[in-house]
C-alpha positions as CSV (number, residue, x, y, z in Angstrom):
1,X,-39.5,0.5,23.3
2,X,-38.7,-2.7,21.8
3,X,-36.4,-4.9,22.8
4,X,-33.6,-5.2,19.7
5,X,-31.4,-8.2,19.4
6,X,-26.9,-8.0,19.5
7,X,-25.6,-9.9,16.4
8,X,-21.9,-11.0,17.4
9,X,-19.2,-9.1,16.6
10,X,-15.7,-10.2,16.0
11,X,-12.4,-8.9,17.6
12,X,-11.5,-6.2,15.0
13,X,-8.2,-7.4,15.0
14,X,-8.0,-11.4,15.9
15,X,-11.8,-11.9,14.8
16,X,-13.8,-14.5,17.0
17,X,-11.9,-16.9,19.2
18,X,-13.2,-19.8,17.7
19,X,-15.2,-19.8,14.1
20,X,-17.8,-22.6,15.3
21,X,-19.3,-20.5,18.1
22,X,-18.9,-16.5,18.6
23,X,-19.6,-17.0,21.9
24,X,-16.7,-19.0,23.1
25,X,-14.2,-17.5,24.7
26,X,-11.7,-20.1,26.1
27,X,-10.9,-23.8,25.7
28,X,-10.9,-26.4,23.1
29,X,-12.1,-24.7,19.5
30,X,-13.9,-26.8,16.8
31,X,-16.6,-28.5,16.6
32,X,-15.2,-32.3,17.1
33,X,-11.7,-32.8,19.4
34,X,-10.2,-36.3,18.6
35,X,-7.6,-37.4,20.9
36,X,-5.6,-40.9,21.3
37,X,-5.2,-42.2,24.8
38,X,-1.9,-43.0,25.4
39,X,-2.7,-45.7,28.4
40,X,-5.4,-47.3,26.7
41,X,-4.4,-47.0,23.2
42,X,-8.7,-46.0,22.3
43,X,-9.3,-42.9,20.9
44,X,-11.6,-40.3,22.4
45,X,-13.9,-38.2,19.9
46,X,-16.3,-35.7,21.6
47,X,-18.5,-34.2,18.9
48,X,-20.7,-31.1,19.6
49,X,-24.2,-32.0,18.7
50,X,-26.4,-28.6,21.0
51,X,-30.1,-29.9,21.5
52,X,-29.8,-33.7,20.9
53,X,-31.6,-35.6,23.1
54,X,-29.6,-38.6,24.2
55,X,-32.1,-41.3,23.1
56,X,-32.1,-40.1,19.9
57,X,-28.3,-40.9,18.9
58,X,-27.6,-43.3,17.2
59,X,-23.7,-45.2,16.5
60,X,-23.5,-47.7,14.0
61,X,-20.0,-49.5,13.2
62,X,-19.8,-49.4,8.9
63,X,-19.4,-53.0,7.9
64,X,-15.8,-51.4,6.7
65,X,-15.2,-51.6,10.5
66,X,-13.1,-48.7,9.1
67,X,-15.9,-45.9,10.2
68,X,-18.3,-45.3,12.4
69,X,-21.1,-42.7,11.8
70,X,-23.4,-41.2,14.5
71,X,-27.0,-39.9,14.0
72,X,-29.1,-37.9,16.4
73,X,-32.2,-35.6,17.0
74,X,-32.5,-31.9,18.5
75,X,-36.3,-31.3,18.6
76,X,-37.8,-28.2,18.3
77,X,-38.2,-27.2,22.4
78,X,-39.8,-23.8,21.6
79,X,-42.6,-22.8,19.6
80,X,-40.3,-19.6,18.5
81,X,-37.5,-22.5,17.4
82,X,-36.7,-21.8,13.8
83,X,-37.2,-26.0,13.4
84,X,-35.5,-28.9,14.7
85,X,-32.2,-30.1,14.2
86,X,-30.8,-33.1,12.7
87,X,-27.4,-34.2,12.9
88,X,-25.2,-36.8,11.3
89,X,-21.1,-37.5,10.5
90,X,-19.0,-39.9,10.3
91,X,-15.8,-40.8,11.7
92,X,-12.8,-43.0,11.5
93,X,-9.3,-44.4,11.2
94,X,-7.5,-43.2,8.3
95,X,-4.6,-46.2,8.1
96,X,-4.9,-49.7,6.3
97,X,-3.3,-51.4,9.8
98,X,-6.0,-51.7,12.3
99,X,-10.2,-52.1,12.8
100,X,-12.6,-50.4,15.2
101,X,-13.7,-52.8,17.3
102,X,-17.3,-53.9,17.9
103,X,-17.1,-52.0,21.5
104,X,-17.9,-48.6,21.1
105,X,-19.1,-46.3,24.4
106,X,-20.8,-43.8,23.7
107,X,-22.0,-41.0,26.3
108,X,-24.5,-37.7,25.4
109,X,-24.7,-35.3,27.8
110,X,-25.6,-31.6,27.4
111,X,-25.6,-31.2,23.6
112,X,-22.4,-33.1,23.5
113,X,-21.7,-36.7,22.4
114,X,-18.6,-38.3,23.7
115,X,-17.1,-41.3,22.0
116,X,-15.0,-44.0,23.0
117,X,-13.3,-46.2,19.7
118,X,-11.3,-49.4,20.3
119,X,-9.0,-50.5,17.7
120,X,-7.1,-53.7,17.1
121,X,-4.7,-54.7,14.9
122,X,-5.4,-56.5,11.4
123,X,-1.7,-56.7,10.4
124,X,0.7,-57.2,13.0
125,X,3.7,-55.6,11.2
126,X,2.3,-52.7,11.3
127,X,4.0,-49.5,12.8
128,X,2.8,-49.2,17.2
129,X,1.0,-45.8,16.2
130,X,-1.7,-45.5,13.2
131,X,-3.6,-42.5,11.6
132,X,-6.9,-42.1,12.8
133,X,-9.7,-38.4,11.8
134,X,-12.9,-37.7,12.2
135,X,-15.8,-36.3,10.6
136,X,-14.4,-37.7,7.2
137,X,-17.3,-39.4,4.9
138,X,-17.1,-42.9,3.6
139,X,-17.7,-43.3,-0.1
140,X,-19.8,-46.5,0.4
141,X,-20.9,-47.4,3.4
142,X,-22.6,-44.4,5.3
143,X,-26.2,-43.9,4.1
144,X,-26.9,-41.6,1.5
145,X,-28.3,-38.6,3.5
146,X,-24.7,-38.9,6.1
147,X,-22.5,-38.5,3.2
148,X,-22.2,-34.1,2.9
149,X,-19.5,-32.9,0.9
150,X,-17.8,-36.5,-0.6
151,X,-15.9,-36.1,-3.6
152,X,-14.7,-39.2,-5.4
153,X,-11.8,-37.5,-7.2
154,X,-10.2,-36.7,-3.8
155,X,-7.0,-38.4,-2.6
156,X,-6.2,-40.9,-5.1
157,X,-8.7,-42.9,-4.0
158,X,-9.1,-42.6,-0.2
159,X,-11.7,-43.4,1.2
160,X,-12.3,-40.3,2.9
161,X,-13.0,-36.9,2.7
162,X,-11.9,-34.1,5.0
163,X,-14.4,-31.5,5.9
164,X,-12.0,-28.9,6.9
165,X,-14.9,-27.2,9.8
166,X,-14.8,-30.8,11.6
167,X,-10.8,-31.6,11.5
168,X,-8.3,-29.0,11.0
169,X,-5.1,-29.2,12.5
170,X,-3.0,-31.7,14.5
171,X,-1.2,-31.9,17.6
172,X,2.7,-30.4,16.2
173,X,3.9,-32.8,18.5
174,X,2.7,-36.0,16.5
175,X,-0.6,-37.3,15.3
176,X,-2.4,-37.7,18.6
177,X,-5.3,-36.0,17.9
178,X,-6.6,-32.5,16.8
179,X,-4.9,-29.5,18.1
180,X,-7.5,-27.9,20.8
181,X,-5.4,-24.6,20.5
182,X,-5.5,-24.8,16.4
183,X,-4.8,-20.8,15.0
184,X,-6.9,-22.1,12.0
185,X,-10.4,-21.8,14.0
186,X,-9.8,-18.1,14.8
187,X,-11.2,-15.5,12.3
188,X,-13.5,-13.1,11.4
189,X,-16.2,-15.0,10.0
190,X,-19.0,-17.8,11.9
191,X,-18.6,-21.5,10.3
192,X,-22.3,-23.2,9.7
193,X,-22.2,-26.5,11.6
194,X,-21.3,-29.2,9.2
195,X,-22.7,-32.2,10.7
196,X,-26.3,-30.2,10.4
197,X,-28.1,-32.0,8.2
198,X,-31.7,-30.5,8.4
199,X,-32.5,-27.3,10.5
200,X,-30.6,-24.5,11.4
201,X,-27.0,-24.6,11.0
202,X,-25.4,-21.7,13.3
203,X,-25.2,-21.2,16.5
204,X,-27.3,-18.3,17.5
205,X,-31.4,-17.2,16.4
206,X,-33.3,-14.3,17.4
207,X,-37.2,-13.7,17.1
208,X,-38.8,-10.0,17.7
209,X,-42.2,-11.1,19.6
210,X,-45.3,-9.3,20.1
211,X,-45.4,-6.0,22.0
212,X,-42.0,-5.8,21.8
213,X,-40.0,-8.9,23.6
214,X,-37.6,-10.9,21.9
215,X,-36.7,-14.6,21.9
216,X,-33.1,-15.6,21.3
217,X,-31.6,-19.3,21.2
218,X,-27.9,-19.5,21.7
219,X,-25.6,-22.6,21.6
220,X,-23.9,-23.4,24.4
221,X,-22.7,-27.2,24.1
222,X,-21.2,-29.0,27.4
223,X,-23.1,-26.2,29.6
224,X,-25.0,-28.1,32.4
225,X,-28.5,-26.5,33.2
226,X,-27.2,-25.3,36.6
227,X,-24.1,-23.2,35.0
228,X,-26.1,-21.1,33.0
229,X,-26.4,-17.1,34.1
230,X,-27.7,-14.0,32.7
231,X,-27.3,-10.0,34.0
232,X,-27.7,-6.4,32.4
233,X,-25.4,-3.6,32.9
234,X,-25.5,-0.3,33.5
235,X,-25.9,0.4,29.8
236,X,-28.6,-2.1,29.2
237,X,-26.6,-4.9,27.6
238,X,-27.7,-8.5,28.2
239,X,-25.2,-10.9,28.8
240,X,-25.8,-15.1,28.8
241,X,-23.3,-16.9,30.6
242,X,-22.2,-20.5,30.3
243,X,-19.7,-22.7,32.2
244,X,-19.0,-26.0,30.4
245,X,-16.3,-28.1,33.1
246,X,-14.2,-30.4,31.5
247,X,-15.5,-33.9,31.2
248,X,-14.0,-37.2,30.2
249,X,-11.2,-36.5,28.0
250,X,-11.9,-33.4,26.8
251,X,-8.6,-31.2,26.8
252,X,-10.4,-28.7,29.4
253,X,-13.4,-27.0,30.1
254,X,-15.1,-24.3,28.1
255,X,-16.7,-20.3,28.8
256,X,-18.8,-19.1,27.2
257,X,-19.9,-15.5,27.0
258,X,-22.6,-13.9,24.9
259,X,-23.9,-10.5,24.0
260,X,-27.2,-10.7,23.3
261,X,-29.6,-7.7,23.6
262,X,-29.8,-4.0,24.6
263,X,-32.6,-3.6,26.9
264,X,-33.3,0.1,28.3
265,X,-31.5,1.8,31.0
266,X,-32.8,0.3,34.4
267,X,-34.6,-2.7,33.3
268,X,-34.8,-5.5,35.7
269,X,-33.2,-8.7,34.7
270,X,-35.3,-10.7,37.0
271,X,-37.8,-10.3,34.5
272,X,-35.0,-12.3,31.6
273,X,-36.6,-16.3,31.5
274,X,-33.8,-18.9,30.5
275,X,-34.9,-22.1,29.9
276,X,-31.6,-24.0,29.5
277,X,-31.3,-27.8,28.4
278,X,-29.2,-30.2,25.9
279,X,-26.2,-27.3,25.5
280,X,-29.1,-24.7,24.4
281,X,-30.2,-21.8,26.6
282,X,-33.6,-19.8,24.7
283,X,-33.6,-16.6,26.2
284,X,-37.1,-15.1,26.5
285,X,-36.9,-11.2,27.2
286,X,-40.5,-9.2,27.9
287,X,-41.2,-5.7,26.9
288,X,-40.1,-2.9,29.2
């Protein structure tokens, strides 16, 4: 008997938790959290990017000093991988008041890149707090193949352009960042990651092997390699597991829980192979 894939379902009613990953089930939604730091006056960005390797990003400061765009590499781990990945966006401040300095930290760490942005002033008078987004092209300055989605006819001439999936909603309270609880990431349907920009774009794939095993890679971005788990039930349903803790700045930790395959009635999970690593777990399931 073959071993047949679960394609995730949404909620009948609320749909899934968060659009950018079915899997999620609590924490921060979207795929990019901004947030201002009040003591320091930087801004945090964290920017899911599952399967880059860390010495593949790159974070350039656009002559602008207005934007910064960041680049990166998921290779193909797997033979049964669809392809690699590319990524690429760019972010920035959205007032006329202040710069991003030339001091930008940048940390990767399981299929998450974490950004620290300085800013200083350019005119003094300006007002103590200043606009600031993410995942908003330039029109001139980011290379050709960065800019996805620009539109020159947008906002009388701003020089950016929101890609809703990236930045949706702000904290009510003010403009300190997005809004990890936003309503607007919750619905029926699963969003294409918009800062793919060669390779698979969602979160999931699934591969029927010979003799009846299957292969399955699932997103899991922030998830170390140690906080990974798998088990079957009593009806034969597969379940991956994933704990990503809260690191940095991030506005809390994240769970993940996925559905993945019916197996038959008293099949032994010890046989299930995860091979987790970058945010990604491949899930290799033999034949009964």
């Amino acid at each position: 008997m073959p071993i047949t894939p679960m394609a995730p379902a949404p909620h009948p009613r609320d749909g899934y938790y968060t659009m950018n990953n079915p899997y999620q089930a609590n924490g921060p939604k979207g795929f990019t959290e901004f947030k201002y730091l009040e003591e320091t006056h930087d801004l945090f960005v964290r920017l899911d990017f599952p399967g880059i390797k860390k010495e593949s990003v790159i974070t350039l400061l656009q002559p602008s000093k207005k934007a910064v765009t960041v680049t990166g590499d998921a290779p193909k781990e797997s033979k049964n991988d669809a392809s690699h990945r590319k990524y690429g966006t760019s972010l920035g401040l959205l007032c006329d008041c202040c710069e991003i300095s030339n001091n930008i930290q940048s940390f990767v760490d399981d299929g998450v890149v974490r950004l620290i942005l300085s800013k200083k002033k350019i005119y003094l008078h300006a007002p103590t707090f200043c606009s600031f987004g993410g995942a908003r092209m330039p029109t001139d300055d980011a290379p050709a193949n960065i800019i996805r989605g620009y539109n020159p006819q947008v906002a009388d001439g701003n020089p950016y352009v929101n890609l809703g999936a990236h930045l949706r909603g702000l904290i009510p309270k003010g403009r300190r960042g997005t809004d990890p609880a936003d309503p607007a990431f919750t619905g029926p349907v699963i969003l294409p990651h918009p800062s793919v920009l060669e390779g698979p774009m969602m979160p999931y794939e699934a591969k029927q092997l010979s003799k009846g095993g299957l292969y399955l890679r699932v997103d899991m971005p922030g998830v170390p390699s140690d906080r990974f788990m798998v088990a079957v039930d009593g009806d034969g349903v597969v379940t991956v597991m994933g704990r990503a803790p809260a690191t940095m700045h991030d506005t809390s930790g994240r769970t993940y829980v996925a559905k993945v395959a019916n197996v038959p009635r008293g099949y032994d999970g010890g046989r299930i192979k995860l091979v987790p690593k970058h945010g990604v777990v491949r899930v290799t399931i033999p034949p009964n």
